[in-house]
KEVO-149906 format. One record per residue (C-alpha): residue number from 1; residue in three letters; x, y, z. Coordinates in steps of 0.25 Angstrom, whole numbers, m for minus. Example, Ala and Ser with C-alpha at 12.3 -4.5 7.8 and 13.67 -1.06 7.14 Angstrom:
PT    nr   rest      px      py      pz
PT     1    ALA      49     m18      31
PT     2    SER      55      m4      29
This chain:
PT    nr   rest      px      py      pz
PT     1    UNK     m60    m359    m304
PT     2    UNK     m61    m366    m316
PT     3    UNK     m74    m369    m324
PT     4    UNK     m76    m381    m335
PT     5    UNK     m84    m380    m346
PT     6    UNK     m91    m391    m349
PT     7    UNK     m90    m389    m364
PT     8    UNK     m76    m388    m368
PT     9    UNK     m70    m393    m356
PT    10    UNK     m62    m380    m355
PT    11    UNK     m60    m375    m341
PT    12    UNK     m63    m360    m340
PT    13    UNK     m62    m347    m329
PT    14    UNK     m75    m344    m323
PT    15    UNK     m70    m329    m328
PT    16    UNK     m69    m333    m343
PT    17    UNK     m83    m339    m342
PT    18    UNK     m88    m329    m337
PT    19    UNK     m81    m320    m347
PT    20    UNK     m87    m329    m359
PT    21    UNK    m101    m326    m352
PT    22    UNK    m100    m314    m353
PT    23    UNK     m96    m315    m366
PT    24    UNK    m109    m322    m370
PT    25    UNK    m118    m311    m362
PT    26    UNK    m114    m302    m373
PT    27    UNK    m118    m309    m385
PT    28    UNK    m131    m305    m392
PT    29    UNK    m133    m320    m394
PT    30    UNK    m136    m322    m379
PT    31    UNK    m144    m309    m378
PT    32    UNK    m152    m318    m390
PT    33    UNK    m153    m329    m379
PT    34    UNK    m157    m323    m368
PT    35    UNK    m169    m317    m376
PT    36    UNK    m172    m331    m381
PT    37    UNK    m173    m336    m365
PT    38    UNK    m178    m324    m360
PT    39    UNK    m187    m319    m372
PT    40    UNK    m182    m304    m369
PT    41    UNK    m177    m298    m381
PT    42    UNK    m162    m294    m380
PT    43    UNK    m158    m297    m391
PT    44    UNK    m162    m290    m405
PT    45    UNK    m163    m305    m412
PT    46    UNK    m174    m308    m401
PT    47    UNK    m185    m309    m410
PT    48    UNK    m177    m316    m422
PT    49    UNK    m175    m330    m416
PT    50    UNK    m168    m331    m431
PT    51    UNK    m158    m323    m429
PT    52    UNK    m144    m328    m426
PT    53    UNK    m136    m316    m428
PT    54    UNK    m133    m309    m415
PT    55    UNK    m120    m301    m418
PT    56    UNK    m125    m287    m420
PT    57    UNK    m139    m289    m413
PT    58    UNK    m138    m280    m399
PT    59    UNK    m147    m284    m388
PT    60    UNK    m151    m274    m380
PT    61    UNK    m142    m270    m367
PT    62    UNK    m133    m281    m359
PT    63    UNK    m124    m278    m347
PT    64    UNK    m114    m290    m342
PT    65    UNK    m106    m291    m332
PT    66    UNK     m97    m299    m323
PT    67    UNK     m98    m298    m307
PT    68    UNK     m87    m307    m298
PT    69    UNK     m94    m309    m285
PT    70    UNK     m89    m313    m271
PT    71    UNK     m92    m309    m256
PT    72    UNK     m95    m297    m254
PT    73    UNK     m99    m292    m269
PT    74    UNK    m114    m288    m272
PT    75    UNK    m121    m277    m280
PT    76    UNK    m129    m266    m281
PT    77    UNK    m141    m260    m287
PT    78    UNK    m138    m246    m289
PT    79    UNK    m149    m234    m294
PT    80    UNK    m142    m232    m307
PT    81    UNK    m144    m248    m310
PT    82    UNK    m157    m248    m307
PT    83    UNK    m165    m237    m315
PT    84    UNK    m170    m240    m327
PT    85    UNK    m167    m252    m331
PT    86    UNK    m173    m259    m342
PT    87    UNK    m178    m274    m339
PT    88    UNK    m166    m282    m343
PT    89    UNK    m162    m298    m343
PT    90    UNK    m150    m301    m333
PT    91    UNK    m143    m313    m333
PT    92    UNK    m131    m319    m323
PT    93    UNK    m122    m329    m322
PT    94    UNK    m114    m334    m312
PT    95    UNK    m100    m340    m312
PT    96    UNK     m91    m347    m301
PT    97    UNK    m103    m347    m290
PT    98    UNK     m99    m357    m277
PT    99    UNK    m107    m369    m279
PT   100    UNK    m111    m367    m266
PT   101    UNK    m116    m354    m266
PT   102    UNK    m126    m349    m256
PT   103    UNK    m136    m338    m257
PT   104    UNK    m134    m333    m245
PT   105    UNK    m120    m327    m249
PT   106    UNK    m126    m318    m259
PT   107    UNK    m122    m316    m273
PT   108    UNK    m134    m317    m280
PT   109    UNK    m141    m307    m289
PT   110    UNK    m153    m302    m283
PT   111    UNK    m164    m296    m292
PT   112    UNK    m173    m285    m285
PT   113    UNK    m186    m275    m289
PT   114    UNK    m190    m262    m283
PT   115    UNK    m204    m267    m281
PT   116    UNK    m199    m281    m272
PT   117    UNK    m193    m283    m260
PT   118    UNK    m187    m296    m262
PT   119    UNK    m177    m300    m272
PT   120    UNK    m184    m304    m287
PT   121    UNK    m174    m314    m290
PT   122    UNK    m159    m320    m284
PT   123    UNK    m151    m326    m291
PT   124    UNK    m140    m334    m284
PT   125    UNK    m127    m336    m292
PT   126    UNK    m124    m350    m297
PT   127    UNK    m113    m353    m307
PT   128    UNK    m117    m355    m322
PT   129    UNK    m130    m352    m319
PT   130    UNK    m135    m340    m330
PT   131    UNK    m147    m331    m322
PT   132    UNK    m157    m323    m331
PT   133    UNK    m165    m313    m324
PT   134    UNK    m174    m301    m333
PT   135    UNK    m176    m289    m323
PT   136    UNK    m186    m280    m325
PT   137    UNK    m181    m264    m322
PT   138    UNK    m184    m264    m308
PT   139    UNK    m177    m278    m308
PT   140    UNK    m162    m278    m301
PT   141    UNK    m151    m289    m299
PT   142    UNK    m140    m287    m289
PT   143    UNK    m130    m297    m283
PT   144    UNK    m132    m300    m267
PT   145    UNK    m120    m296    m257
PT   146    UNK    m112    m309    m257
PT   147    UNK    m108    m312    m243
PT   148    UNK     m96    m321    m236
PT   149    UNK    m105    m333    m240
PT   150    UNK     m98    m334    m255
PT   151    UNK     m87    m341    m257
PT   152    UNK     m81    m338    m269
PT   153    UNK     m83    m328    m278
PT   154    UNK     m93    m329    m292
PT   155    UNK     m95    m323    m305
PT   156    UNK    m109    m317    m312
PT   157    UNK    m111    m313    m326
PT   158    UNK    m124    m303    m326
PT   159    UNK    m129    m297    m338
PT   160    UNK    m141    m288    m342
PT   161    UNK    m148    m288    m355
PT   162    UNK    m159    m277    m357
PT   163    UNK    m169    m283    m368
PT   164    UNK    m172    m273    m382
PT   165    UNK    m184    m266    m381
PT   166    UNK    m195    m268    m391
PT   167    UNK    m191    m251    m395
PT   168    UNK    m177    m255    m399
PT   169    UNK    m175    m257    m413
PT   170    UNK    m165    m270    m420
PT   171    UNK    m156    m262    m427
PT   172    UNK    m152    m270    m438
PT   173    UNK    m138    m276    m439
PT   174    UNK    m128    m272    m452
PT   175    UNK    m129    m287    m456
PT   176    UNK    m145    m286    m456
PT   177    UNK    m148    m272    m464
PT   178    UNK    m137    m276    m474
PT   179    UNK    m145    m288    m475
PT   180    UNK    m159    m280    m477
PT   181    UNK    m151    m270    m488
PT   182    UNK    m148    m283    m498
């Protein structure tokens, strides 16, 4: 399968636009967006809307990866993924999802409690579509069994981001105290 971009013209490999996804996850410059949409502070320029310079400026924790789904894949939530974990801003996004996709053959990403009963949240794939959920520390995601029902296989980018706490100081970059020395 092939994909068109719109804004060169260029046809590209679902796999290498998912690659280039990745590759802007990582970037402290969308960590600066998502705190601009999200108002959580992931990024270390969050209260200096001045600021454009991102290249030394950690924020925080991130975790990406890749997942290939098809019949019969699902996950889990195991012990060891669910203690202590801080309250933290999850995005996914989906690639080469059926057009025709039905909910009834699973694969989406269910978001569950310890206090509920019922799910908190689904979130059925759709291609291009870019899924922002914050989950609080009793707040888990995992992906549904996906049953005879799907007909061709998809890809999802998920990525975590866990926000700075207010204890954590900004250590200052080289560019910054050489700056304050002159």
């Amino acid at each position: 399968a092939v994909v068109s971009t719109q804004s060169t013209g260029v046809c590209r490999k679902p796999t290498q636009i998912v690659a280039e996804f990745i590759d802007l996850i990582k970037t402290d410059a969308f960590a600066v967006l998502l705190s601009h949409l999200t108002g959580l502070p992931l990024s270390v320029n969050y209260d200096d809307p001045d600021c454009n310079d991102f290249s030394n400026e950690p924020f925080g924790m991130m975790s990406s990866e890749v997942s290939r789904w098809e019949h019969g894949s699902y996950s889990l939530l195991c012990d060891q993924e669910v203690m202590n974990l801080p309250d933290r801003l999850h995005i996914f996004y989906h690639s080469e999802v059926n057009e025709m996709y039905d909910v009834d053959a699973g694969g989406y990403i269910s978001f569950i409690s310890h206090s509920d009963e019922e799910p908190l949240l689904v979130i059925p794939p759709q291609s291009n579509t870019l899924s922002l959920v914050f989950a609080k520390t009793d707040e888990f995601g995992f992906t549904k069994f996906i049953n005879s029902k799907m007909q061709k296989p998809f890809y999802c980018v998920s990525a975590q981001y866990v926000a700075r706490t207010p204890n954590e100081e900004h250590i200052p970059s080289e560019r910054s105290e050489s700056s304050e020395n002159e």
